[in-house]
N, C-alpha and C positions, 0 to 999 in steps of 0.2 A: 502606708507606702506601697500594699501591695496593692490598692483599689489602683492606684496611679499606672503604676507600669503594666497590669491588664488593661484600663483603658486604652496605654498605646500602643500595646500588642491588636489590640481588635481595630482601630485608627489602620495602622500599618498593615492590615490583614485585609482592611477592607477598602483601601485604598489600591492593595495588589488585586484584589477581585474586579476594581473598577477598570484596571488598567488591560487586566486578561480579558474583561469582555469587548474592550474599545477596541482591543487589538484580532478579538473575533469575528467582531464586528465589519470591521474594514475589510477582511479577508475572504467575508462572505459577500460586501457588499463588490469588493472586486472579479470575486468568480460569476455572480449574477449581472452583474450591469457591465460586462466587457464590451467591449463596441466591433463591429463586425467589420470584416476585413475591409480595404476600399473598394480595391481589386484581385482579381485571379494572382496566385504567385506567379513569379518570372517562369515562364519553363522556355528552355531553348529549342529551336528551330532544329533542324535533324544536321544543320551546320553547325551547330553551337553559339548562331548568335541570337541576342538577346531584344523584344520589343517592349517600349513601355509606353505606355498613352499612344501607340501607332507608330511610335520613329522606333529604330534603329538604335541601339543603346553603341556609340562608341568611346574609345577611349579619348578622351581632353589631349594625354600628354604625346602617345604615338597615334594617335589616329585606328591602332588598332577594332577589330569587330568582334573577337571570338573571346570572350567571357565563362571562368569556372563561377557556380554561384553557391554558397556558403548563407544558410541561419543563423541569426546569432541574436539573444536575448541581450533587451535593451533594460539594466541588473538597475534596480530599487536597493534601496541601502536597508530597511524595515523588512522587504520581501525576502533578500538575502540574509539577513540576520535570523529571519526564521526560517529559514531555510526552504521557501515555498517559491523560487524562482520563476516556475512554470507559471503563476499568473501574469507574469509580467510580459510587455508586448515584446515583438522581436520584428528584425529586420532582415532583408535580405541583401547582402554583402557580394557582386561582382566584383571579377579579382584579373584585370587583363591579363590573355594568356603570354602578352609580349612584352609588356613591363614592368609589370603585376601593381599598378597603379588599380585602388579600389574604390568603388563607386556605391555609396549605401542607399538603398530604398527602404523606407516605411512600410511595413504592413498594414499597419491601423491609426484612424488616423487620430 
């Protein structure tokens, strides 16, 4: 009886080893092969407004121009459970100053 439940202590042990390294794995293959930004991040004008591909970033809902802009990580459910959030991409978040209607752009693509 006791051959048996060592076999599936070492089964179970060595099925946890396969899973810790799948999950090493990925997290390395994540920090190596990240893809590089598209473009420059938004930075604003000495007015506070915002350019992207060459236009004039405005608001859809007032027509507003002048933009706070905000990072914010775009959260993996595996990355977050290991608590390694920083590999994951993130985006930049314009926030109208007049109706705070928000407009996301992608970093990576």
């Amino acid at each position: 009886m006791e051959s048996g439940s060592s076999i599936f202590l070492a089964v179970v042990f060595g099925m946890f080893l396969l899973l810790l390294f799948l999950v090493l794995a990925f997290i390395i293959f994540r920090a190596v092969v990240r893809k590089p930004s598209k473009g420059a991040p938004l930075i604003p004008d000495q007015e506070g407004h915002f350019e992207v591909v060459g236009k004039r970033v405005s608001c859809s809902h007032c027509q507003g121009t002048k933009f706070t802009a905000k990072e914010f990580l775009l959260n993996t459910w595996l990355l977050s459970l290991l608590r390694i959030d920083w590999l994951d991409a993130s985006a930049t978040v314009l926030s109208c100053e007049k109706c705070g209607q928000q407009i996301w752009f992608a970093q990576d693509a």
